[in-house]
ZALO-265818 format. One line per 8 residues: number of its first residue (from 1); their letters; for each residue x, y, z of C-alpha. Coordinates in nm, 4 decimals. Layout:
% residues N
NUM	a	X:Y:Z  ...;
% end
This chain:
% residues 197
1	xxxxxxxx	4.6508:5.3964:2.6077  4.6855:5.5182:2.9677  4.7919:5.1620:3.1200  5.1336:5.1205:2.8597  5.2045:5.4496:3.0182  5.1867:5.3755:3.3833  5.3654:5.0465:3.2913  5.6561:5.2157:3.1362;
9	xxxxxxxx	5.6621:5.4804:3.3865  5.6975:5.1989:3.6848  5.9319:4.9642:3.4646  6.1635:5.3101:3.4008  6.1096:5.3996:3.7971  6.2254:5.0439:3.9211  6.5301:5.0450:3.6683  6.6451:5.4022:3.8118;
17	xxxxxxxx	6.6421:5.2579:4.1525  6.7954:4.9289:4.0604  7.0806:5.1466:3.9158  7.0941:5.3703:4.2375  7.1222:5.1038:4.4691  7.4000:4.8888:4.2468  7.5922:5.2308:4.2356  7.5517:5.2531:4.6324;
25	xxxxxxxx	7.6164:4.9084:4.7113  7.9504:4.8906:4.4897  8.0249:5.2014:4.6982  8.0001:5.0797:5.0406  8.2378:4.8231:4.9361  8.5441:4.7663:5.2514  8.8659:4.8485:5.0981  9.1663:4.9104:5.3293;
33	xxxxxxxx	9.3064:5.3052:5.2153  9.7118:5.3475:5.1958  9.7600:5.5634:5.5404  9.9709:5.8202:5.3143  9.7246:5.8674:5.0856  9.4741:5.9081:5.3250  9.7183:6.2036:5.5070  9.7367:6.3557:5.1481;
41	xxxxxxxx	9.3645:6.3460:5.1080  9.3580:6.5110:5.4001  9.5862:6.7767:5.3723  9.3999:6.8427:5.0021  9.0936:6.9169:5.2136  9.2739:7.1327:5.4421  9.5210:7.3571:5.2324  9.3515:7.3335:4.8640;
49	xxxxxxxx	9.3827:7.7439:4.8340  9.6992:7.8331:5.0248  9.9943:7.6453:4.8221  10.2545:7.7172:5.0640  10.0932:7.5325:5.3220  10.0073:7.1900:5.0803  10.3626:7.1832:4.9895  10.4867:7.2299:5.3887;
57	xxxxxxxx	10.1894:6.9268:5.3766  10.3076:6.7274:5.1630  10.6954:6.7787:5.2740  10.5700:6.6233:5.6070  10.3690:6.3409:5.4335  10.6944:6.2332:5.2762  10.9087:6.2760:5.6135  10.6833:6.0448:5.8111;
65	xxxxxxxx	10.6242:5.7832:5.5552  11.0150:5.7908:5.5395  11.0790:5.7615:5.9194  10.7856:5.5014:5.9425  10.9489:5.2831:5.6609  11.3164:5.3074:5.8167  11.1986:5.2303:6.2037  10.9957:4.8844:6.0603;
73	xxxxxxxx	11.2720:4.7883:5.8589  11.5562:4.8308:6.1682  11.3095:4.6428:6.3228  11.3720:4.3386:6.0920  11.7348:4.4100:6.0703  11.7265:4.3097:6.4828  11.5400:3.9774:6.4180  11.6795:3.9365:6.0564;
81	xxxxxxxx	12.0301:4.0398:6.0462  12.3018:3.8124:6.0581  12.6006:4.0300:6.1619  12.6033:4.2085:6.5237  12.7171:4.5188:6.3423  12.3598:4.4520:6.1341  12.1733:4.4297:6.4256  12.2522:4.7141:6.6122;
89	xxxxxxxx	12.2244:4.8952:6.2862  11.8815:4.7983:6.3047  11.8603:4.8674:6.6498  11.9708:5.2671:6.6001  11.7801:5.2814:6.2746  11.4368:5.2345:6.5375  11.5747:5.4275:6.8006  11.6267:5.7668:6.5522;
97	xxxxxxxx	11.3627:5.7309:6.3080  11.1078:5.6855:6.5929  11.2495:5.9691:6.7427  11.2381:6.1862:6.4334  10.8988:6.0494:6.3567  10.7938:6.1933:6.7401  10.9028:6.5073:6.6295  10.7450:6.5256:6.3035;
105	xxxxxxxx	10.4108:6.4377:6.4640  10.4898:6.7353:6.7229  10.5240:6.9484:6.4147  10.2512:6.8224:6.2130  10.0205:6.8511:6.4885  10.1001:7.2434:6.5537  10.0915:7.2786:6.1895  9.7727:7.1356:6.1448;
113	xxxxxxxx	9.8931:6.8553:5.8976  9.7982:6.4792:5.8442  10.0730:6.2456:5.8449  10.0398:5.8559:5.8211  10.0959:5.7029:6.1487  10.1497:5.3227:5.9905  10.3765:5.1758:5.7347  10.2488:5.3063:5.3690;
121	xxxxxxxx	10.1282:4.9597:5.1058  10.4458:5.0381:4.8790  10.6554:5.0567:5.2082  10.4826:4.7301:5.3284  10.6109:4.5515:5.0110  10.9540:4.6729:4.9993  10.9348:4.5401:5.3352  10.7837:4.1736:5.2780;
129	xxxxxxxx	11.0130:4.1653:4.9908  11.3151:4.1863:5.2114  11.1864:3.9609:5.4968  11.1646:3.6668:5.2613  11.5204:3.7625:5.1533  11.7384:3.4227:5.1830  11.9067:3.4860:5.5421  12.2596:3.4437:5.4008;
137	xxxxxxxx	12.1865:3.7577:5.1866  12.0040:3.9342:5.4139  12.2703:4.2088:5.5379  12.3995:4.3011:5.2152  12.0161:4.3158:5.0512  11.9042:4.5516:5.3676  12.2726:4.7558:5.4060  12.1928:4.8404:5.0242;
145	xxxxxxxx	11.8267:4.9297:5.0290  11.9269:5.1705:5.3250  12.2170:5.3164:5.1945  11.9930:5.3997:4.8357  11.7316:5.5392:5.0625  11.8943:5.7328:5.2520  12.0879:5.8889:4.9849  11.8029:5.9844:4.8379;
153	xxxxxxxx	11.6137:6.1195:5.1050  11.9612:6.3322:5.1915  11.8855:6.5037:4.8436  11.4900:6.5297:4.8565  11.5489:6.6996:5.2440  11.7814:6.9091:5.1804  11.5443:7.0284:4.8394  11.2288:7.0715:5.0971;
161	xxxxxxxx	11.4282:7.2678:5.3269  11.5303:7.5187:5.0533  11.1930:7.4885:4.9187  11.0358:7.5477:5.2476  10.9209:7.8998:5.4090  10.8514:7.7613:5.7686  11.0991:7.8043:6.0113  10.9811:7.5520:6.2064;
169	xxxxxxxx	11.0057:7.3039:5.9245  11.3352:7.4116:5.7924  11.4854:7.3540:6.1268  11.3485:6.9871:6.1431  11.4675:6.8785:5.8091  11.8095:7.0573:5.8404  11.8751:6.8373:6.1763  11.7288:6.5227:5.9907;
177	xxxxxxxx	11.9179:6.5436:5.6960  12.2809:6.5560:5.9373  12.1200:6.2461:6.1355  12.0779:6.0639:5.7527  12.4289:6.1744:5.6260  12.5480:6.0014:5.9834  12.3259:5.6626:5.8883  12.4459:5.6840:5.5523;
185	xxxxxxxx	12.8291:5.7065:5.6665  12.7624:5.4019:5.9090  12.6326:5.1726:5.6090  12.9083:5.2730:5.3671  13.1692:5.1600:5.6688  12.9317:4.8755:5.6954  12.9119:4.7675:5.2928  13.2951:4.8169:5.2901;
193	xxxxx	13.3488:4.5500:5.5989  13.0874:4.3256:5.4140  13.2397:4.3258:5.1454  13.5849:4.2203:5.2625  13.4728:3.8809:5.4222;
% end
């Protein structure tokens, strides 16, 4: 009677540890994380009992993923563009949003705070998507995806800056959302010339 139980007691062992290391080797699997939700993950980890400080998180998140996003797509607007005016467009659209993403990092670093320091997946395929644009469309396609986003971003800043109880943080997004309105006034003048050839 005694050897059916030893048997079943090995056979049940070596199935546990079958089922262990599956479960561990699935885990170990390589998969490439989105650097935003990585900062997120992060900031979770870091401000998970004082809400204030997640949301200032999470504010910052969004900046950088923002500025990150905007300086990568100037950059194809430079190489991509067909119009000067698109091109130098591009050019200042690197030249500020690197700037403000300099700042941000300033801030996020004396605030303690993650932020992604590379181009999000979503941001990556809005980006790929507009690269393969047919060249001839190419200025309109990009002068319209940055006057949306930038419209948008006007209204979610100036939101996070009421929302906001840091100084510091007001301050930045209150000087970033002027520097937007200004981008967004350049496309419109931009769309309208466009528009008349």
């Amino acid at each position: 009677m005694k050897k059916p139980t030893i048997f079943g007691k090995a056979l049940l062992s070596l199935g546990v540890l079958s089922l262990s290391l599956g479960t561990i080797s699935c885990k170990n699997e390589s998969k490439t994380e989105d650097p935003k939700e990585v900062a997120e993950d992060e900031n979770e980890a870091k401000f998970d009992t004082i809400k204030e400080a997640e949301k200032d998180a999470e504010i910052l998140v969004d900046a950088a993923d923002f500025d990150l996003e905007q300086r990568e797509l100037g950059k194809l607007a430079q190489s991509k563009g067909v119009s000067t005016a698109v091109k130098d467009l591009g050019k200042m659209m690197e030249k500020h949003h690197n700037e403000s993403f300099m700042k941000l990092s300033a801030l996020a670093k004396e605030k303690q705070i993650s932020i992604p320091t590379a181009i999000t997946e979503d941001g990556q395929k809005e980006y790929d998507k507009l690269s393969k644009a047919d060249t001839k469309n190419f200025d309109k396609d990009y002068l319209d995806r940055v006057y949306k986003e930038h419209h948008d971003a006007i209204g979610d800043f100036t939101q996070d800056a009421q929302a906001t109880k840091s100084v510091e943080i007001k301050a930045y997004l209150e000087s970033m959302i002027v520097t937007l309105q200004n981008h967004h006034d350049e496309v419109e003048k931009l769309q309208a010339t466009l528009a008349k050839k």
